[in-house]
DOLUMDO-926642 format. One record per residue: residue in three letters; x, y, z of N, C-alpha, C in turn. Coordinates in Angstrom, 3 decimals. Layout:
> r / n.x / n.y / n.z / ca.x / ca.y / ca.z / c.x / c.y / c.z
> ALA / X / Y / Z / X / Y / Z / X / Y / Z $
...
//
This chain:
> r / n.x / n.y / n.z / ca.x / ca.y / ca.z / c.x / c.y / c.z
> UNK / 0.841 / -1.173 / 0.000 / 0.000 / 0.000 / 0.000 / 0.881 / 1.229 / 0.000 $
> UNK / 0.564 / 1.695 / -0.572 / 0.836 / 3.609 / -0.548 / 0.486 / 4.898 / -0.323 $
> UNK / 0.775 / 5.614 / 0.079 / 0.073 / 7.158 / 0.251 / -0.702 / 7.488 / -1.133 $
> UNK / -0.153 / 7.702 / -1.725 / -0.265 / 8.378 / -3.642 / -1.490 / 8.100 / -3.447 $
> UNK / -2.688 / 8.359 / -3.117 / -3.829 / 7.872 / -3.430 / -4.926 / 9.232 / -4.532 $
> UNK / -5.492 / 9.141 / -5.057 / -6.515 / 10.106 / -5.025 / -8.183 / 9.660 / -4.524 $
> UNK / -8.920 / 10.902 / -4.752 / -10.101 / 10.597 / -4.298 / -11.320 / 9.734 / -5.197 $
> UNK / -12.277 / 9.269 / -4.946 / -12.876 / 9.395 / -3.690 / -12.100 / 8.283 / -2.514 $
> UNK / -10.904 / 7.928 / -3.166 / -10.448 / 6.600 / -1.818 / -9.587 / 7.702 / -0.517 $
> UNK / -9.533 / 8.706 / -1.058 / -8.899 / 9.393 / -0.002 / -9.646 / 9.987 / 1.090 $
> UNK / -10.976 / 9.814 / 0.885 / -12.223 / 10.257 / 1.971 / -12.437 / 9.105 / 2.205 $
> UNK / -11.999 / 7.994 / 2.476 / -12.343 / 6.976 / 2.898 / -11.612 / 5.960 / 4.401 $
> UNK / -12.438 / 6.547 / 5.169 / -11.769 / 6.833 / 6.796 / -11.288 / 5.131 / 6.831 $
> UNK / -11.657 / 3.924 / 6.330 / -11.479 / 2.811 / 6.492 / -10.325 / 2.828 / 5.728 $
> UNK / -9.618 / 3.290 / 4.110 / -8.823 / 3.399 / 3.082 / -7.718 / 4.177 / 4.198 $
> UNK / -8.143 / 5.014 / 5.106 / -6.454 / 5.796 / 5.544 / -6.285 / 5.134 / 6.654 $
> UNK / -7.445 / 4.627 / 7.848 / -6.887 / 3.419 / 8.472 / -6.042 / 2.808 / 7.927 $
> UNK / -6.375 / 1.660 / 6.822 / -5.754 / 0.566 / 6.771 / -4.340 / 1.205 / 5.938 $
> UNK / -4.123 / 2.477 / 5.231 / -2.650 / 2.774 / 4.848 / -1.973 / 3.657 / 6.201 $
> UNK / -2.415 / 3.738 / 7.288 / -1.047 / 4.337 / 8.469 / -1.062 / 2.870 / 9.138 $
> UNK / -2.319 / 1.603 / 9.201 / -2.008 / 0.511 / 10.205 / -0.825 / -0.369 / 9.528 $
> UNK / -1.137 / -0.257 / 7.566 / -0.179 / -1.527 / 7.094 / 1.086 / -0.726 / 7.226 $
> UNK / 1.515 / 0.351 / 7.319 / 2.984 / 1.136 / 7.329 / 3.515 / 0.521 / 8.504 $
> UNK / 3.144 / 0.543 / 9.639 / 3.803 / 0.431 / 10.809 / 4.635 / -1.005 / 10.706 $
> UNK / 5.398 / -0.868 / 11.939 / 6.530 / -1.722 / 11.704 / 5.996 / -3.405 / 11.586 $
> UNK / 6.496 / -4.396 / 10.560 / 6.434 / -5.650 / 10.803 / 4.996 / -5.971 / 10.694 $
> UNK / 4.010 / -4.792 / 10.390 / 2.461 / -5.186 / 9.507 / 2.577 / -6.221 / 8.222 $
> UNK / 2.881 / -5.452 / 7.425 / 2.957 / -5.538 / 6.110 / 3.652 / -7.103 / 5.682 $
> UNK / 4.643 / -7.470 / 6.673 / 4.982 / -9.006 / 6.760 / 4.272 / -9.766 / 7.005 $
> UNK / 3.460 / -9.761 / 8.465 / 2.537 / -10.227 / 9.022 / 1.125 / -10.400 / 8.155 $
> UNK / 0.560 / -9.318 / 7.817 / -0.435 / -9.464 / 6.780 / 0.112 / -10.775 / 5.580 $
> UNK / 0.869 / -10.412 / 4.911 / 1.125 / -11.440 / 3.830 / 1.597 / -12.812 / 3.834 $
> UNK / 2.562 / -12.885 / 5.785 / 2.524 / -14.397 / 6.059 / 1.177 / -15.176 / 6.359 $
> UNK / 0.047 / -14.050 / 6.622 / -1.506 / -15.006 / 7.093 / -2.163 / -14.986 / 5.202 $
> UNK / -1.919 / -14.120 / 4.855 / -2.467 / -14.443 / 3.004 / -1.969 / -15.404 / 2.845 $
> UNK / -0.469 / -15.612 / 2.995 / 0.338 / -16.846 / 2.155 / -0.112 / -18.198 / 3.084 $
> UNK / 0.104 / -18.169 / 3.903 / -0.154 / -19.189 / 4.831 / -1.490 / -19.897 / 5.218 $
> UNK / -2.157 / -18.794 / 5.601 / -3.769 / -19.068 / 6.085 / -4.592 / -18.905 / 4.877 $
> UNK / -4.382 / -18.495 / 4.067 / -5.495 / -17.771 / 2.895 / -6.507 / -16.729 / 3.321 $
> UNK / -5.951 / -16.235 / 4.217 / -6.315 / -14.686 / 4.760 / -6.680 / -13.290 / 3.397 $
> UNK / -7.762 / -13.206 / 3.750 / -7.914 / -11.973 / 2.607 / -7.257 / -10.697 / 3.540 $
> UNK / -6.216 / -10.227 / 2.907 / -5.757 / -8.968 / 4.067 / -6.659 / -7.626 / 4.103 $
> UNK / -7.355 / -7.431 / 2.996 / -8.458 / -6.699 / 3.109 / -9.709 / -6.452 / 3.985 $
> UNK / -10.262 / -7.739 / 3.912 / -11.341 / -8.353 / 4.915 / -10.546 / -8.238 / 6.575 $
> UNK / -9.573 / -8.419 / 6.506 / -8.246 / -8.589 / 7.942 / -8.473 / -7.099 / 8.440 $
> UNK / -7.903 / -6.340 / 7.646 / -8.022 / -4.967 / 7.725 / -9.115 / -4.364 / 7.965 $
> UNK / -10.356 / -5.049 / 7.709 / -11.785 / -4.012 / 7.606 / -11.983 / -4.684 / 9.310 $
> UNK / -11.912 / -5.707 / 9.479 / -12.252 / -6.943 / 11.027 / -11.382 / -5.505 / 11.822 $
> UNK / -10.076 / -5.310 / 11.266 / -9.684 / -3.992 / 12.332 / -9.897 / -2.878 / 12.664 $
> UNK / -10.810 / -2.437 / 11.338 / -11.481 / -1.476 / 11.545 / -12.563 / -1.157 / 11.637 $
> UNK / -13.505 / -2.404 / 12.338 / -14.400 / -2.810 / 12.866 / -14.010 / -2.863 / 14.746 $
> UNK / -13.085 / -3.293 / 14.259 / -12.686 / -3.468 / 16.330 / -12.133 / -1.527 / 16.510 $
> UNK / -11.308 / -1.280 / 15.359 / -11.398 / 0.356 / 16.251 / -12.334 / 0.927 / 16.363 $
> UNK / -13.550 / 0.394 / 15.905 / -15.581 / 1.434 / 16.176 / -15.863 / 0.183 / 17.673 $
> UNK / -14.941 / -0.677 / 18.146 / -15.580 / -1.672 / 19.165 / -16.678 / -2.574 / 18.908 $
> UNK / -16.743 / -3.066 / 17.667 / -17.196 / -4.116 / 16.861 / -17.093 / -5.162 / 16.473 $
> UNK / -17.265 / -6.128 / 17.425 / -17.423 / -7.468 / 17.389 / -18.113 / -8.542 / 16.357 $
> UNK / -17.747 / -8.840 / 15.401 / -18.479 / -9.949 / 14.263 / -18.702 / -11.375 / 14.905 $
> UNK / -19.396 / -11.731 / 14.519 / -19.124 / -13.620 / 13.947 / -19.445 / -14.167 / 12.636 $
> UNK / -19.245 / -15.514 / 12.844 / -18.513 / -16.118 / 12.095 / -19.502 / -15.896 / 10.540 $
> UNK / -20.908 / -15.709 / 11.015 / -21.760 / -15.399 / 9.980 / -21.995 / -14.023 / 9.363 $
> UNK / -21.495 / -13.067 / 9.884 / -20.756 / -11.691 / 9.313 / -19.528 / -11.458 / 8.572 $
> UNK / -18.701 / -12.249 / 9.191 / -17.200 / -12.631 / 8.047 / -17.918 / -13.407 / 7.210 $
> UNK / -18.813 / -13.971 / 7.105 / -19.218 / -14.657 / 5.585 / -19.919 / -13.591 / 4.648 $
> UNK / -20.479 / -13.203 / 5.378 / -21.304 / -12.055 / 4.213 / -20.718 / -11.071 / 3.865 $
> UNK / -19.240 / -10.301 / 4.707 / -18.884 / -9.325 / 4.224 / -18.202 / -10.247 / 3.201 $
> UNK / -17.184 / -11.683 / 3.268 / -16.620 / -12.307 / 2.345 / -17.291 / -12.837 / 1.002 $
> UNK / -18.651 / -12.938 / 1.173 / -19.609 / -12.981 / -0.017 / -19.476 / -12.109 / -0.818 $
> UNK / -19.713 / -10.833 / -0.448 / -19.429 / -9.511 / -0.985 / -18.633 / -8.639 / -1.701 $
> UNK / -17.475 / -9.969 / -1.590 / -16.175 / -9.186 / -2.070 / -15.513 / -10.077 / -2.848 $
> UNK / -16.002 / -11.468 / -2.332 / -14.857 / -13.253 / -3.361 / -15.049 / -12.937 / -4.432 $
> UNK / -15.933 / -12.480 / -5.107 / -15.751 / -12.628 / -6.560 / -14.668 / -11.795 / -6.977 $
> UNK / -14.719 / -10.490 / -6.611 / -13.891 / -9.736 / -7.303 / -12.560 / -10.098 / -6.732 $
> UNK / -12.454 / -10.425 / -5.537 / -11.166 / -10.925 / -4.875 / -10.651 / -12.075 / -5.827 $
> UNK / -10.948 / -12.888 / -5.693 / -10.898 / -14.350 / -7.008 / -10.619 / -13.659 / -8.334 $
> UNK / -10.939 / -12.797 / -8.697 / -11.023 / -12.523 / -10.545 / -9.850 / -11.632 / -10.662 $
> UNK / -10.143 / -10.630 / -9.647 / -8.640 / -9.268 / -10.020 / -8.317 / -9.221 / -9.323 $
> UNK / -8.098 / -9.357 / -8.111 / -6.866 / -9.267 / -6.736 / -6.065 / -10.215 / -7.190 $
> UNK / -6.341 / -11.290 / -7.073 / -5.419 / -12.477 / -7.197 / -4.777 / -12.434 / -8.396 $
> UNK / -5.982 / -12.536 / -9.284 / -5.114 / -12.707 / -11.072 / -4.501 / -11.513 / -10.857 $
> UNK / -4.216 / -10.437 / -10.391 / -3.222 / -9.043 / -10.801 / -1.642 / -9.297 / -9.740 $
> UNK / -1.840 / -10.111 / -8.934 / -1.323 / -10.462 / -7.478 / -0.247 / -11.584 / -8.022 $
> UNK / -0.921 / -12.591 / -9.430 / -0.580 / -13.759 / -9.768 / 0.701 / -12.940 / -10.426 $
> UNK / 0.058 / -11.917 / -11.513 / 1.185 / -11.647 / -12.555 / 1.706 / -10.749 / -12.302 $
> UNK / 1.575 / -9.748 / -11.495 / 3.089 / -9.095 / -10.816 / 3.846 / -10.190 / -9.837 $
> UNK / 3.545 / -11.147 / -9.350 / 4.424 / -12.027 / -8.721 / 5.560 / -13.179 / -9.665 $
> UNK / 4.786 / -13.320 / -10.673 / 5.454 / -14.068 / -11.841 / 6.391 / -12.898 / -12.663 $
> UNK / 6.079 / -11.412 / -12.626 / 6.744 / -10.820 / -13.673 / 8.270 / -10.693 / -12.590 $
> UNK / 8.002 / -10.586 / -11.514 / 9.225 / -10.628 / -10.457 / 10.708 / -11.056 / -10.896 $
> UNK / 11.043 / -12.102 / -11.317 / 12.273 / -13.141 / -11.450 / 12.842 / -12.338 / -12.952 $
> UNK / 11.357 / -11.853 / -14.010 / 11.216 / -11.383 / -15.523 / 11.062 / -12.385 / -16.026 $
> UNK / 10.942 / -12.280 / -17.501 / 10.229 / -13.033 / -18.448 / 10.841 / -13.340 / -19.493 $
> UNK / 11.968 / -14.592 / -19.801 / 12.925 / -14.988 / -20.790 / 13.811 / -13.458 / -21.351 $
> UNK / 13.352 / -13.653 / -22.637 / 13.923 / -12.760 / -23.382 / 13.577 / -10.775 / -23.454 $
> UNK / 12.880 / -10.816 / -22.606 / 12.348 / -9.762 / -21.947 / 13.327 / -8.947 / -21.311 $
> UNK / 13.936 / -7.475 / -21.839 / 14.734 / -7.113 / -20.650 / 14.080 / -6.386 / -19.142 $
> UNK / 15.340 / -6.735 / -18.218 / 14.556 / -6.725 / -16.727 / 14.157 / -5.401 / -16.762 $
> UNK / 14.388 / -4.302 / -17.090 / 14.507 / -3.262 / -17.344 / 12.654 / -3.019 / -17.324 $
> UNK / 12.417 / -3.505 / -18.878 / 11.033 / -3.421 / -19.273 / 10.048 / -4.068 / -18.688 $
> UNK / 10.439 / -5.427 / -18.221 / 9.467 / -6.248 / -17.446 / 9.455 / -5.249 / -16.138 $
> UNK / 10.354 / -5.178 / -15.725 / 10.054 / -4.117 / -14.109 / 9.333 / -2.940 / -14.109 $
> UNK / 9.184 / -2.664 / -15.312 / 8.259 / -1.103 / -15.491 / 7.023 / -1.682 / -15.392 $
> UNK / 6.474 / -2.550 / -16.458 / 5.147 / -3.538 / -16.628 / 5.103 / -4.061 / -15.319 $
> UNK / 6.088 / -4.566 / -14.771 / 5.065 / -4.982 / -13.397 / 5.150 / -3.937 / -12.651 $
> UNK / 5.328 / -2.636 / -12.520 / 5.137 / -1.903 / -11.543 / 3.485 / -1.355 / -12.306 $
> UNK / 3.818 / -1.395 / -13.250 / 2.172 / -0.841 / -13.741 / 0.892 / -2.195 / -13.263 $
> UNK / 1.668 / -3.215 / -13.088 / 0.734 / -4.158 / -12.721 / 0.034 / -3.439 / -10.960 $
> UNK / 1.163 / -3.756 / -10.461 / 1.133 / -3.484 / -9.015 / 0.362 / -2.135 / -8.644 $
> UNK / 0.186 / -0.927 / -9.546 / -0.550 / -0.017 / -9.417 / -2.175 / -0.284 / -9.675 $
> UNK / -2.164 / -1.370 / -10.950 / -3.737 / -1.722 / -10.433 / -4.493 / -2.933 / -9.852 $
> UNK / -3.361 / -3.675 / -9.364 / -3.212 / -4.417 / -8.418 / -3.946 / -3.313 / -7.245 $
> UNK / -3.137 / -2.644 / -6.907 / -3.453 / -1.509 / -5.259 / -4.800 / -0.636 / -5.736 $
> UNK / -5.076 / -0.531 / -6.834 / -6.450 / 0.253 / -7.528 / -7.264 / -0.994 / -6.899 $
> UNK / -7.436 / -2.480 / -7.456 / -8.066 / -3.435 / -7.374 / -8.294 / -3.651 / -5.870 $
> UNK / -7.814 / -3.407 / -4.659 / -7.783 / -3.549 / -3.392 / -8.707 / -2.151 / -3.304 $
> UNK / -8.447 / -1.295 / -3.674 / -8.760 / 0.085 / -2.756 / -10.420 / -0.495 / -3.491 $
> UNK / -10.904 / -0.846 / -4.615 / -12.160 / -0.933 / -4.894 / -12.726 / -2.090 / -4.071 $
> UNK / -11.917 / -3.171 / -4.002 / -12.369 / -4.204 / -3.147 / -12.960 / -3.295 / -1.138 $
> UNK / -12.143 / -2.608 / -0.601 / -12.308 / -1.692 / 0.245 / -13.687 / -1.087 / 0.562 $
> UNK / -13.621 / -0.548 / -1.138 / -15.085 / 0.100 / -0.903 / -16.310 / -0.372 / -1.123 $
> UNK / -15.265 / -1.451 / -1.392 / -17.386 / -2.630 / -1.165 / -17.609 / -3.426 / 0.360 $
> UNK / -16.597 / -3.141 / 0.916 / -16.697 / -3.592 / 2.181 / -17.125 / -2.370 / 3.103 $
> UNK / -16.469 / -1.576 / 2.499 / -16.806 / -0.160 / 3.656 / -18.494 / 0.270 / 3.327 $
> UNK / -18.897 / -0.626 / 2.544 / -20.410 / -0.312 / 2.482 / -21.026 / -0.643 / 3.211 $
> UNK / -20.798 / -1.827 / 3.748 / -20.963 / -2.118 / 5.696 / -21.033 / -1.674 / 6.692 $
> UNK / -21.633 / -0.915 / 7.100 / -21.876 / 0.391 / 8.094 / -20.963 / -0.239 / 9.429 $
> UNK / -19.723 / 0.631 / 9.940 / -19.344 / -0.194 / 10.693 / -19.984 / 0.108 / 11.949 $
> UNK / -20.780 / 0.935 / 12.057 / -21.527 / 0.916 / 13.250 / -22.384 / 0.525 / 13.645 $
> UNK / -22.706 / -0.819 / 12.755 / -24.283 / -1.945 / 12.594 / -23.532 / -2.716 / 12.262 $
> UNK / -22.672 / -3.250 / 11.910 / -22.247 / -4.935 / 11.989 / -21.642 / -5.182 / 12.990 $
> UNK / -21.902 / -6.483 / 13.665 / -21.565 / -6.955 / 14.569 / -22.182 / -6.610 / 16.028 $
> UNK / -21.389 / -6.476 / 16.682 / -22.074 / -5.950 / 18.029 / -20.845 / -5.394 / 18.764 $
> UNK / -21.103 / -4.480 / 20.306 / -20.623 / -3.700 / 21.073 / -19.471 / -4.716 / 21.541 $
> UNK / -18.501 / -4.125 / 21.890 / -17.783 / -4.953 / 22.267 / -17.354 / -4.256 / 23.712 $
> UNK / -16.026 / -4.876 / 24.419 / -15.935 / -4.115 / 25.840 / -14.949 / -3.179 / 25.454 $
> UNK / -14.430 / -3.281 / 24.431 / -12.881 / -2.780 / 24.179 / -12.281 / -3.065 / 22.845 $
> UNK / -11.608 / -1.795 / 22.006 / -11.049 / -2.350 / 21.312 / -10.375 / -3.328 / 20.924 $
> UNK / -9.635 / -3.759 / 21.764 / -8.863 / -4.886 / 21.602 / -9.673 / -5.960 / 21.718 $
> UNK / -10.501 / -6.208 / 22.367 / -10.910 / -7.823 / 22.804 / -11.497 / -7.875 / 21.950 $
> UNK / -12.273 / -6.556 / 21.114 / -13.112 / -6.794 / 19.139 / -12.361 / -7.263 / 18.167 $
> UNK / -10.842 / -7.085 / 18.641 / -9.580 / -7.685 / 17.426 / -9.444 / -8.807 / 17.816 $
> UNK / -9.590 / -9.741 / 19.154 / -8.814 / -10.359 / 19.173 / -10.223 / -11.755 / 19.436 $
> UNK / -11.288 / -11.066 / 19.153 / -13.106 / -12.080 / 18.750 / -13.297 / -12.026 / 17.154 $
> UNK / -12.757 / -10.920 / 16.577 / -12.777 / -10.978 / 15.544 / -11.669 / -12.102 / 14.521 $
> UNK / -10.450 / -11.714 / 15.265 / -9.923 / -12.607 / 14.756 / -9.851 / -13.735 / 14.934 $
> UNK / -10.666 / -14.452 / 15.706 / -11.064 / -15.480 / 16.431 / -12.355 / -16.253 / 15.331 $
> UNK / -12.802 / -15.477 / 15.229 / -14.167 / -15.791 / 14.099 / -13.611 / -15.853 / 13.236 $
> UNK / -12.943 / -14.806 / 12.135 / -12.394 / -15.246 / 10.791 / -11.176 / -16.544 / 10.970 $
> UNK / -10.998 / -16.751 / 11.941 / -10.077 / -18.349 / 11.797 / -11.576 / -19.576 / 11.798 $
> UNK / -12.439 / -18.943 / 12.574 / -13.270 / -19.773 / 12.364 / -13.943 / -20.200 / 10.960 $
> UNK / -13.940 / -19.114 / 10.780 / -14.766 / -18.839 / 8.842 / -13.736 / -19.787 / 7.892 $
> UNK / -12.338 / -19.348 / 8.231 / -11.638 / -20.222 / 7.246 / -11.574 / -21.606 / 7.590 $
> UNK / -11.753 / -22.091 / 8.789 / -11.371 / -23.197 / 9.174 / -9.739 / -23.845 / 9.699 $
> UNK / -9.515 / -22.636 / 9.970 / -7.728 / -22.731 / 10.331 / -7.333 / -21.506 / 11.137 $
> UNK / -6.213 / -21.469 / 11.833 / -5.648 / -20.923 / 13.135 / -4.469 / -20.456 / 12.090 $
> UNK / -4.208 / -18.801 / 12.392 / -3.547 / -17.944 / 12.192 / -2.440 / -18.507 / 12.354 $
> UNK / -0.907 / -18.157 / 11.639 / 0.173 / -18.814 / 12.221 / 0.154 / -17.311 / 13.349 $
> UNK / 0.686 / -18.190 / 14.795 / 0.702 / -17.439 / 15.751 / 1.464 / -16.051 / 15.769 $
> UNK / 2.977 / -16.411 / 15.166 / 3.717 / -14.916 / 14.951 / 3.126 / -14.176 / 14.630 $
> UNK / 2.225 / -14.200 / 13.131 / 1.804 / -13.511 / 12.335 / 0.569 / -12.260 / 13.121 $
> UNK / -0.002 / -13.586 / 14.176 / -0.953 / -13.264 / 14.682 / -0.957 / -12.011 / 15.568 $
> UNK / 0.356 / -12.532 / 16.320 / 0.957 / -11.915 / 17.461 / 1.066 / -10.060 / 17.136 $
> UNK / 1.804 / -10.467 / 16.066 / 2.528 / -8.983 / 15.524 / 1.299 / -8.062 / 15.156 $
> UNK / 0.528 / -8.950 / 14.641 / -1.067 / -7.667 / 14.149 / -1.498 / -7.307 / 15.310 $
> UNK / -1.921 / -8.214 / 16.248 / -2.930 / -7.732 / 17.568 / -1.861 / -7.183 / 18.660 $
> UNK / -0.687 / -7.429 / 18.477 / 0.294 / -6.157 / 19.754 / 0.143 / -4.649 / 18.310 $
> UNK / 0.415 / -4.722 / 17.705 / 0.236 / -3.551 / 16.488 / -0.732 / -2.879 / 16.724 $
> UNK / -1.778 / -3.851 / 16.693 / -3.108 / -3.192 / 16.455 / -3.232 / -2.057 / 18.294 $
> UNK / -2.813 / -2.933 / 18.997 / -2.968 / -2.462 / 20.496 / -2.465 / -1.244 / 20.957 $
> UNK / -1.392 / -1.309 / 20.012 / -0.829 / 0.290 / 20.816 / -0.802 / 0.797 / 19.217 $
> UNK / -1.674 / 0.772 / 18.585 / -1.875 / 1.411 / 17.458 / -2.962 / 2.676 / 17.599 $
> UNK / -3.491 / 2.090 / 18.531 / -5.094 / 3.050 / 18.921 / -4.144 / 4.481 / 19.841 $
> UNK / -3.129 / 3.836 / 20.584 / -3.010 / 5.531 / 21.652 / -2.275 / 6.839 / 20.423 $
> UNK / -2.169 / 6.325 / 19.395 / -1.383 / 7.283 / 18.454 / -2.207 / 7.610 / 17.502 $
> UNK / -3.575 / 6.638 / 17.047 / -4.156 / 7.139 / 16.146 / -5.779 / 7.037 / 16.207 $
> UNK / -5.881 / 8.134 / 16.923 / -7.350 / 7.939 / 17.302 / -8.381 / 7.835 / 16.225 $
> UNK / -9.432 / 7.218 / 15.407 / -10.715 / 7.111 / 14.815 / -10.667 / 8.526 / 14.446 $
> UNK / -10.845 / 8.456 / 13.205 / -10.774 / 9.798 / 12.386 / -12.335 / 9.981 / 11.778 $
//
């Protein structure tokens, strides 16, 4: 993720959450060891967090519907754009690296277009009606993420886990709900 954004994703209080939470230190690893590992949508990950900073508690039948909402396009252009900037990586035979690295950086730009739209079909989810009250931010991150292991049917690798929900924890005294 990047700053460079324009609007309307730049009025989008869930869109600047999730670009100051993935900056911080050892996010951005963490997010992509639970994609690679768990089959974690880091999007859906990200919205579950910015659901627990409104003190919003889901289950397991709310991570399905916001995930209803979004698999298709997640499946068709996240991934397929995700597939071929990851393959253009190494380059492409007779291709110089030069040119392939420009093309996949143009990939990777609508790759991050393809997320920020995925975003705003989730942020159509009123986060102040899904789910329920919780006692505390944190214990909404850490039920939430409790449910989406449930939804997938698999347990976070723990590091991964670790590093988001201490992140997420002292993420709140620096950046209060905008």
């Amino acid at each position: 993720m990047s700053e460079t954004q324009t609007a309307p994703f730049d009025e989008s209080p869930f869109w600047r959450f999730s670009l100051r939470f993935y900056a911080r230190s050892k996010v951005s690893a963490a997010c992509l060891a639970l994609q690679d590992a768990a089959g974690v949508d880091v999007n859906l990950l990200l919205f579950l967090l910015f659901l627990s900073e409104h003190q919003r508690s889901v289950e397991v039948r709310d991570i399905a519907r916001l995930d209803a909402g979004v698999s298709a396009w997640r499946e068709e252009v996240v991934k397929r754009l995700r597939d071929l900037r990851r393959a253009l990586k190494p380059g492409i035979a007779e291709i110089p690296g030069t040119v392939s690295e420009t093309f996949r950086g143009q990939i990777k730009r609508l790759e991050l277009e393809s997320e920020r739209i995925e975003q705003a079909a989730l942020e159509r989810f009123c986060a102040q009606t899904i789910g329920s009250a919780a006692p505390s931010r944190v214990a909404a991150a850490e039920a939430n993420f409790a449910a989406y292991e449930m939804q997938l049917g698999r347990s976070f690798p723990a590091e991964a886990r670790g590093v988001l929900l201490s992140a997420f924890a002292e993420f709140g005294s620096h950046h209060p709900i905008a």
